[in-house]
N, C-alpha and C positions, 0 to 999 in steps of 0.2 A: 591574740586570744579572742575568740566569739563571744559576744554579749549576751545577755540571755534577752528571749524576744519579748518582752513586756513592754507596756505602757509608759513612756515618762510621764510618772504624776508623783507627787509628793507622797500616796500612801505608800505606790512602789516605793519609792526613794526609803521610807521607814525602812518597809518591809528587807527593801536588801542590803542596807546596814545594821540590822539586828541578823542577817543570812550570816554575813561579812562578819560581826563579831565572833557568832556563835561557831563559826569554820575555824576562826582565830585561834579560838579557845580550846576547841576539840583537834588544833594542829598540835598545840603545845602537849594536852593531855596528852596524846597518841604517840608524840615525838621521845616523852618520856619515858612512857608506857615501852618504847621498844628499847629506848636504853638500858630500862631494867631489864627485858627480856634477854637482850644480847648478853648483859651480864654474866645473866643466871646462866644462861646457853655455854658460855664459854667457860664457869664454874664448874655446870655440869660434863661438859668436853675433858676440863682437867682430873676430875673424878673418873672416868672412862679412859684415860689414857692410865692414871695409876695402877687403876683394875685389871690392865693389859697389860703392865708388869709384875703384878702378884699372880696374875694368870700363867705367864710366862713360866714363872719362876718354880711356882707349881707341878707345872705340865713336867719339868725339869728332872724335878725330884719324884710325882710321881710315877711316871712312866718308864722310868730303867729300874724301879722298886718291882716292878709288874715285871718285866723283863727277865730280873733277876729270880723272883718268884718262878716267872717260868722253865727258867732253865734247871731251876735246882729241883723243882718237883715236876716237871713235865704238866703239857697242855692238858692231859685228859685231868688229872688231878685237880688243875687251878680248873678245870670246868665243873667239876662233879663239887668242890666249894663254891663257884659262886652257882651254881642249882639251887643251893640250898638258902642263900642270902637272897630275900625274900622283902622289900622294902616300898612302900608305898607313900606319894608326894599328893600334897596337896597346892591346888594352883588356883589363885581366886586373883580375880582386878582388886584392884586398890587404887583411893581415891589419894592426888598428890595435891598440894595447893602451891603455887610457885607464883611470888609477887600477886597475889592475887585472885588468880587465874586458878580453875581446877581443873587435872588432867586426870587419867587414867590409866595406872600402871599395871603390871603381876607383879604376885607378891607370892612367894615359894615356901611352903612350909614343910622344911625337910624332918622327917622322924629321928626320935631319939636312936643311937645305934643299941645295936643286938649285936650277941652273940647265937650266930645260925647254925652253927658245925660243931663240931665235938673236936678235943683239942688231940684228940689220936688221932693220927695220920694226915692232919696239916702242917703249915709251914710256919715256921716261930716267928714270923715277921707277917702272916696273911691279917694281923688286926693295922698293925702300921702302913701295908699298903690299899686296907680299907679306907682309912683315916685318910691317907692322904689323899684318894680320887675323891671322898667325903666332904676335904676341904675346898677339891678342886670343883665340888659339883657347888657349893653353895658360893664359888668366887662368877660359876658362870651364870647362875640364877641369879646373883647381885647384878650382874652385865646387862642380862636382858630385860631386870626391871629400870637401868638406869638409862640403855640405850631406847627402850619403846618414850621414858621420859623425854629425853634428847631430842627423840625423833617428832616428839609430837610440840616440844617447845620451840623445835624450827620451824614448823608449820606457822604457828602462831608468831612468831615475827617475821615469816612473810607475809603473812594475810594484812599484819601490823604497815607494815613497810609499804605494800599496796594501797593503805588507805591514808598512810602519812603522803604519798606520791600524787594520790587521786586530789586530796585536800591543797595541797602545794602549787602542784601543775593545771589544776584543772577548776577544780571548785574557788579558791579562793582571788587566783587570777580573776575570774569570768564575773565573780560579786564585784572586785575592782573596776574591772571594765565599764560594767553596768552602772556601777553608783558612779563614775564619772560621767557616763553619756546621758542621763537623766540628769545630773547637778547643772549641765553643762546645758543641755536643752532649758530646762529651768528657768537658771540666769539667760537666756538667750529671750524668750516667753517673759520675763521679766523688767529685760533694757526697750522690748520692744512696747509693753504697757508703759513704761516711764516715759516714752519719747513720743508714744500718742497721747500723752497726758500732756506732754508739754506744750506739744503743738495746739492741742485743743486749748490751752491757756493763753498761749500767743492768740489765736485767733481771738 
């Protein structure tokens, strides 16, 4: 590892054993810092897999409800009800705090349900297979605000990760290097004063 090109003098010498502590200290900080993070990433990873089995199970049950809806009252019918269902989402960022750290997620605000049709000439099950695409839209807007979380608390413990690597391999090696080769010139500048001192006392 390359030294850094400075002076051997005792202020450098200060100078890069308070570099050397302070790397120390912001190794251990950082080193932690991304243990929490992986945590929480993998917390959040476990969250994101359950939600892709309620998602699953959903799609399950609502999708042959639709099916069935279809075949019993024909396409043009299930089209001319849902004309008439008529619903509006609101979609705003949302601030998240995780170990710390603030991200920025969506956040979905789905309306209270309506009734939009008149109950002559629908299908006695059109509110149950509402409910259920209902539950399935608010299991996928949970998804996408938990996956943008995800997405953006990997980010951050790469960036994490890169600068536990930069402090490790790079910065803290090269302060070592340094505060040896100046201690080391030092005492070298040092045996050499003593040994002209001594001769000049023999003489």
């Amino acid at each position: 590892m390359a030294r850094m090109n400075i002076a051997p003098t005792k202020s450098n010498l200060l100078m890069v054993k308070d570099q050397l502590e302070i790397s120390q200290n912001g190794y251990e900080l950082l080193e932690q810092k991304r243990e929490i993070l992986v945590m929480e990433l993998m917390h959040m990873v476990e969250r994101v897999k359950l939600l892709e089995r309620e998602i699953d199970k959903k799609i399950q049950v609502a999708y042959p409800a639709l099916k069935n809806m279809l075949m019993a009252i024909g396409g043009d019918n299930v089209e001319r009800i849902s004309h008439g269902v008529k619903y509006n989402f609101t979609i705003k960022e949302k601030p998240v705090t995780i170990a710390g750290i603030g991200f920025l997620s969506i956040d979905v605000e789905l309306p209270k349900k309506q009734l939009f049709y008149s109950l002559l000439g629908s299908y006695p099950d059109s509110d149950r297979v509402m409910e259920d695409f209902f539950q399935l839209l608010k299991l996928l807007t949970d998804m996408a605000s938990i996956r943008t979380v995800v997405w953006r608390l990997a980010t951050e413990v790469k960036k994490t990760q890169r600068r536990v690597n930069a402090l490790d391999k790079i910065v803290i090696p090269q302060a070592q290097e340094t505060k040896k080769y100046i201690e080391s010139v030092l005492e070298e500048r040092e045996n050499i004063f003593v040994l002209k001192s001594l001769k000049t006392r023999q003489r």
